[in-house]
C-alpha positions in Angstrom: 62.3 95.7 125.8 61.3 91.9 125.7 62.4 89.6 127.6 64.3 87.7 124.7 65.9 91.2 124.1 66.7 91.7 127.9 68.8 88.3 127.5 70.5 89.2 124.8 71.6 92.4 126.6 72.3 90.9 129.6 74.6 88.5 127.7 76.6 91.4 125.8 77.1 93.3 129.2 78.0 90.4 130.9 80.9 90.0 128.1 82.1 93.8 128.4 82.0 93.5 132.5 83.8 90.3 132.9 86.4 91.7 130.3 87.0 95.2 132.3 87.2 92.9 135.7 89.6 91.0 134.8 91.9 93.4 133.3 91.1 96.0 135.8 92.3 93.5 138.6 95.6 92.5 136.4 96.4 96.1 136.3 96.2 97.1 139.8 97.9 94.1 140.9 101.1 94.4 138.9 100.3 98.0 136.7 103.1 97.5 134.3 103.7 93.6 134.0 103.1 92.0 130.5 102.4 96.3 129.4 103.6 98.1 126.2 103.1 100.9 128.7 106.6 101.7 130.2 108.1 101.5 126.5 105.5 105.1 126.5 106.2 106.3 129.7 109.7 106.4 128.8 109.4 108.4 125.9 107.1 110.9 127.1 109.5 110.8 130.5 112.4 111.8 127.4 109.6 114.1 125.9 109.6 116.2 128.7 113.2 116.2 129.3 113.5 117.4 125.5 115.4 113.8 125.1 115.7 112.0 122.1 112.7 109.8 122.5 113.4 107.3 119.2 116.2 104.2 119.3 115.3 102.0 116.7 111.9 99.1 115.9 111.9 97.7 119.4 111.7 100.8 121.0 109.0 104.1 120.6 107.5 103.5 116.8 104.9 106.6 116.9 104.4 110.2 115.8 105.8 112.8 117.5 102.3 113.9 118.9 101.2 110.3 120.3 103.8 112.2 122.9 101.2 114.8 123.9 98.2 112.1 124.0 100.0 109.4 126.1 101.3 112.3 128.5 97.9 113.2 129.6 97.6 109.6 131.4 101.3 109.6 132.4 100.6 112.4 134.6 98.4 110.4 136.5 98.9 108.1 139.4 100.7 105.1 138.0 97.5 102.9 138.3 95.2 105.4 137.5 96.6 106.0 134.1 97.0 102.4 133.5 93.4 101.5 133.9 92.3 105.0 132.2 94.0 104.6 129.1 92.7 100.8 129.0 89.1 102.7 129.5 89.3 104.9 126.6 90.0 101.8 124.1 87.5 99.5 125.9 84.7 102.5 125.8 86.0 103.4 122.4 85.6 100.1 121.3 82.1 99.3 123.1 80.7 102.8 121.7 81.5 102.2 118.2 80.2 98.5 118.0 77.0 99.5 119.9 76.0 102.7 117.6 77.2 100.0 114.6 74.5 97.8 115.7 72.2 100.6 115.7 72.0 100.9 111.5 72.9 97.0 111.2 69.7 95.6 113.2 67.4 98.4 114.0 65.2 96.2 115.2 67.5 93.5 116.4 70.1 95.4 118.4 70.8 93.5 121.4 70.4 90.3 119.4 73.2 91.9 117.4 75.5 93.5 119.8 75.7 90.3 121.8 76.9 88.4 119.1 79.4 90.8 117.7 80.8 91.3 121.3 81.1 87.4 121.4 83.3 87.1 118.2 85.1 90.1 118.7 85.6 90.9 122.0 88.1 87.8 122.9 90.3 89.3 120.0 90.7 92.2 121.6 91.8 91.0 125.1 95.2 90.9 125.0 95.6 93.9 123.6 93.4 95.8 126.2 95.3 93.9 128.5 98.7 94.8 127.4 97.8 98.5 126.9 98.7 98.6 123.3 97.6 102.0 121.3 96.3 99.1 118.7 93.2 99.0 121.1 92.4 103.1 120.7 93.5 102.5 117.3 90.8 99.7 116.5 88.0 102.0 118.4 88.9 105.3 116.1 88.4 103.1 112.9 85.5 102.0 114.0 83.9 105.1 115.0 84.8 106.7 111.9 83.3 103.8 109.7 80.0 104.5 111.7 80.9 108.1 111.1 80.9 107.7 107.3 77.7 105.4 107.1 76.0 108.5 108.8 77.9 110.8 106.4 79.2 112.9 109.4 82.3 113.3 107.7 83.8 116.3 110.2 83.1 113.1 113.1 84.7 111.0 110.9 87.9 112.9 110.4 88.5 113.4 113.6 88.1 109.7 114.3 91.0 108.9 112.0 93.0 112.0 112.7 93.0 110.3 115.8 93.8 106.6 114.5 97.2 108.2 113.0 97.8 110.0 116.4 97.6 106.2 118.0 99.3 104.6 114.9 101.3 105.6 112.3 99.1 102.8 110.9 96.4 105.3 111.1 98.1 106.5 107.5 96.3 103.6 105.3 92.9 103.9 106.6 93.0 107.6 105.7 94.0 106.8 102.0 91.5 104.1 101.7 88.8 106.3 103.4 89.4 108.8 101.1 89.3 106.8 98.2 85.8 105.5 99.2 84.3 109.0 100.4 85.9 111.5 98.0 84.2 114.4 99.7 86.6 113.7 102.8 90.1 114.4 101.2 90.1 118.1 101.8 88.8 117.4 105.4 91.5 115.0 106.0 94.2 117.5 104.7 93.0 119.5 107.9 92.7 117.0 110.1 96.6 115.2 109.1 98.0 118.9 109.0 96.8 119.1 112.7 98.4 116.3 113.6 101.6 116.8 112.0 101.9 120.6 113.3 100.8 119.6 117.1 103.9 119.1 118.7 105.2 122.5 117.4 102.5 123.8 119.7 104.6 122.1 122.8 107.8 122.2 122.4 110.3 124.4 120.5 110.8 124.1 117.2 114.2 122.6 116.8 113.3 119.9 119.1 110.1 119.0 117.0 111.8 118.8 113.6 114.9 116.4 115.4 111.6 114.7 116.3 110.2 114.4 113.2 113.9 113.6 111.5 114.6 111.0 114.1 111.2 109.5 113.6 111.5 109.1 109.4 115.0 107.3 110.1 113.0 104.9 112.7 110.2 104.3 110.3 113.1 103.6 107.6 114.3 100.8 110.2 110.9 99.3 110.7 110.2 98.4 107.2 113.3 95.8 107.6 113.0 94.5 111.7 116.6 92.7 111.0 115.5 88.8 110.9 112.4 89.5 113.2 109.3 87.5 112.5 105.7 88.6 112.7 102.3 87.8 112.1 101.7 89.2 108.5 101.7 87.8 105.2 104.9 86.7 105.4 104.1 84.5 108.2 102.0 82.4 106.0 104.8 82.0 103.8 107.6 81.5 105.5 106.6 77.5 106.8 106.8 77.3 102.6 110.4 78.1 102.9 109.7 81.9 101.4 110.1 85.2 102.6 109.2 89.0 101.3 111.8 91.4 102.5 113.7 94.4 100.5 112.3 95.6 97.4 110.3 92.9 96.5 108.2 93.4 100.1 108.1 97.0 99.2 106.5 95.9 95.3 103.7 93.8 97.0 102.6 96.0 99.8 102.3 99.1 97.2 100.4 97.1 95.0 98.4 95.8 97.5 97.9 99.0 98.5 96.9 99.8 94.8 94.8 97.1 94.6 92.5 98.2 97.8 92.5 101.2 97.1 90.8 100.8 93.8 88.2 98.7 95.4 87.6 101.2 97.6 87.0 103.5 94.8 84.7 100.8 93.2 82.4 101.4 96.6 81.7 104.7 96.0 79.3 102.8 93.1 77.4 100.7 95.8 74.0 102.1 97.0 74.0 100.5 99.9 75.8 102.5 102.1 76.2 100.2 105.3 78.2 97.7 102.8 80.4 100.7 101.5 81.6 101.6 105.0 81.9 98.0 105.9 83.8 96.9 103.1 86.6 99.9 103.8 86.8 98.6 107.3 87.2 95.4 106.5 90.0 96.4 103.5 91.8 98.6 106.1 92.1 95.9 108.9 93.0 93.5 106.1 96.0 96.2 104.7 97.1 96.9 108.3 97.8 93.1 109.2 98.9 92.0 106.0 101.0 94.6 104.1 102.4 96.6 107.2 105.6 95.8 109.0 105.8 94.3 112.7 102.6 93.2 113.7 101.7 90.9 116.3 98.9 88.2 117.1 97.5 91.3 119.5 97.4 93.8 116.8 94.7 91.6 115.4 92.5 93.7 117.6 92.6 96.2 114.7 91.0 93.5 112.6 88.2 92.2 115.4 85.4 94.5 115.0 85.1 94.2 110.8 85.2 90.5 111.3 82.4 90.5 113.7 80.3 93.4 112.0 80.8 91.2 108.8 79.1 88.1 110.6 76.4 89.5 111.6 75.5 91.6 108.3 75.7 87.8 106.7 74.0 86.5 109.2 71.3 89.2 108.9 70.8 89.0 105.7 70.1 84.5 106.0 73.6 83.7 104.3 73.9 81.8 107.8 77.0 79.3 105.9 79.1 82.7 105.3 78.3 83.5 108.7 79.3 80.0 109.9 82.4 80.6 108.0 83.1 84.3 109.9 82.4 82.4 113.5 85.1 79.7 112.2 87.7 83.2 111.4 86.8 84.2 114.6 87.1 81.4 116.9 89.8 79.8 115.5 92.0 82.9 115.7 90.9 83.5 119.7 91.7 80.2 120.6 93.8 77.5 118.1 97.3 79.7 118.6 96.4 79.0 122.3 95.6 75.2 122.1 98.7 74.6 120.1 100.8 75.9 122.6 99.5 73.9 125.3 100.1 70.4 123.1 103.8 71.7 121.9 104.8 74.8 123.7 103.9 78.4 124.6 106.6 79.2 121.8 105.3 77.1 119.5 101.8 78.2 119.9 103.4 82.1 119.2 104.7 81.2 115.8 101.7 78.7 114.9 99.5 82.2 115.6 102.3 84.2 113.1 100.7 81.6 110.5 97.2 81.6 111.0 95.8 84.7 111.9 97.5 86.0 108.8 96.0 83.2 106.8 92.7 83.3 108.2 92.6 87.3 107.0 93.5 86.3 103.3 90.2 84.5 104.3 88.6 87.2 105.1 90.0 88.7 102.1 88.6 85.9 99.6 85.6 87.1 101.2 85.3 90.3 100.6 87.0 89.9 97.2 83.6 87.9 96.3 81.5 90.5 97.4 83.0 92.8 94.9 82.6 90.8 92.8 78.9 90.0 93.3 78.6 93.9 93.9 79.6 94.4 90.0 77.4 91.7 89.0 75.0 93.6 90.4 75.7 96.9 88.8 76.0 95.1 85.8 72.2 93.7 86.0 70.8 97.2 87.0 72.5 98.9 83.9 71.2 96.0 81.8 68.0 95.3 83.0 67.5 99.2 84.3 66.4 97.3 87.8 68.3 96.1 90.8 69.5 92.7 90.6 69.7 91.1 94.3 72.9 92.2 96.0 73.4 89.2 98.5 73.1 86.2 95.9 75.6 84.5 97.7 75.8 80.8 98.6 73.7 80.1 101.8 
């Protein structure tokens, strides 16, 4: 290793150690302050007691078997769960960026991780912090998306098997994973009916289906929070004085969903493979923040690591204004909901960040829109001209 190299890596550890330090030290000093945690606890406390564990969107939002995987830590000494759960998210997280590097910048990997750990990793402190399944959730879609650049596709199944036993939001990337890699659907089957039949493996049978009954009514209750507002698409709209909610929320986010999907399906055309797993990661965090009901600014952790691997495969391949542009995305999403609500309020700063986090991934959208688009071009000129036209003709 040069020393250049050593630098660089010095730089990216420094990032990751700092990060674990701090929220290692905020956890031991008060476990469960500012923590998603207790809401868990509590339902896996109900779990066990063969409770009802469901009452409505602000309480336990997640499949039946998140139950058995969050009751694993809560078994643990307070504090030692705490931080372990944290660890598997911030290992998760630092695995799958690091082995993402590997087929980005074979020969510029430090180089490369440090950057992506500088624009992403900020993003993804709160939730760390917080202890939000969002974290695990974000380092299962990574892993998988380096999972199906390597064509590992059992890895890759149980990587998202795993995002929908974090999230129920685990649900889209599958579609739009199997949309891109056709070869996965019947591995996927598996891996949801796993998933889905788990807690039948714990618990008797009639208490698992209440679950499961319980839980669709719950879900029912999310897609319409009551008045609550949240960082998605309709937080760009509503300063505009509009709103999506009832059928014509439900209309956008299916064609949405419609509309991703088939790009998705367009990839499967792209022979560069790095750009076809990149482009579903970027169209799942996109789908997940924008078209899915009550996220946060924190959930944008599930978002972090395609912005950042997007900057750097721009920046790799000298389109260093697109990259300028990601570094803006980034930055601006970290910090500006925080500066606002130091000039006119912490409240204020929370509902400038509903705005623009969801505006800055329609961004990100426009984005990868435009790479499609250039994608077909390309296709285009290799079935005309029988050669391969140059796939990043993009403004510099």
């Amino acid at each position: 290793m040069t020393d250049v190299e050593r630098r660089w890596n010095w730089m990216a550890w420094g990032l990751w150690l700092i990060t674990i330090a701090v929220i290692a030290a905020m956890v031991i000093g008060s476990p469960l302050e500012r923590s998603m945690t207790p809401g868990y606890h509590h339902a896996v406390a109900n779990w066990w007691a063969r409770q009802p564990v469901y009452t409505g969107p602000t309480g336990f939002n997640y499949l039946p078997i998140f139950l058995s995987l969050f009751g694993l830590f809560a078994g643990l000494p307070i504090v030692a769960g705490e931080l372990l759960w944290r660890a598997v998210a911030v290992v998760g997280l630092y695995a799958g960026l690091w082995r993402y590097c590997g087929v980005l910048a074979v020969g510029d990997r430090q180089r490369a991780f440090a950057v992506i750990t500088a624009l992403s990793l900020p993003l993804c402190f709160s939730a760390l912090r917080n202890g939000q399944s969002s974290a695990q959730l974000a380092a299962c879609l990574v892993l998988a998306a380096w999972c199906l650049h390597r064509q590992r596709c059992w890895w890759a199944t149980l990587w998202l098997s795993l995002a929908l036993v974090c999230k129920p939001l685990g649900l889209p990337a599958i579609g739009l994973a199997v949309m891109a890699f056709p070869g996965l659907w019947w591995r996927m089957a598996i891996g949801v009916a796993v998933v889905l039949v788990g807690p039948f493996l714990f618990v008797p049978p009639d208490y698992a289906t209440g679950l499961y009954v319980d839980f669709a009514n719950n879900l029912a209750q999310c897609l319409d929070p009551g008045g609550r507002t949240f960082a998605d698409l309709n937080g760009v709209l509503r300063p505009f004085g509009l709103t999506l909610d009832g059928m014509p929320s439900l209309l956008v986010r299916v064609a949405a969903g419609l509309a991703m999907a088939a790009a998705c399906w367009f990839t499967r055309r792209l022979a560069c493979q790095i750009d076809r797993a990149l482009l579903w990661l970027g169209f799942t965090g996109i789908y997940i923040m924008l078209f899915t009901p009550m996220n946060e600014a924190n959930s944008y952790v599930m978002l972090a690591p395609a912005l950042a691997l997007w900057a750097w495969r721009y920046l790799e391949q000298g389109a260093t204004r697109t990259f300028r542009v990601f570094v803006a995305l980034c930055v601006t999403m970290m910090f500006l909901p925080d500066l606002v609500g130091l000039a006119i309020g912490k409240q204020g700063g929370h509902e400038f960040g509903k705005f623009w986090n969801p505006l800055m991934t329609l961004a990100f959208l426009a984005i990868l829109a435009w790479r499609m688009r250039c994608s077909y071009r390309e296709l285009q000129g290799r079935g005309t001209h029988g050669e391969q036209a140059p796939i990043w003709n993009l403004a510099r």
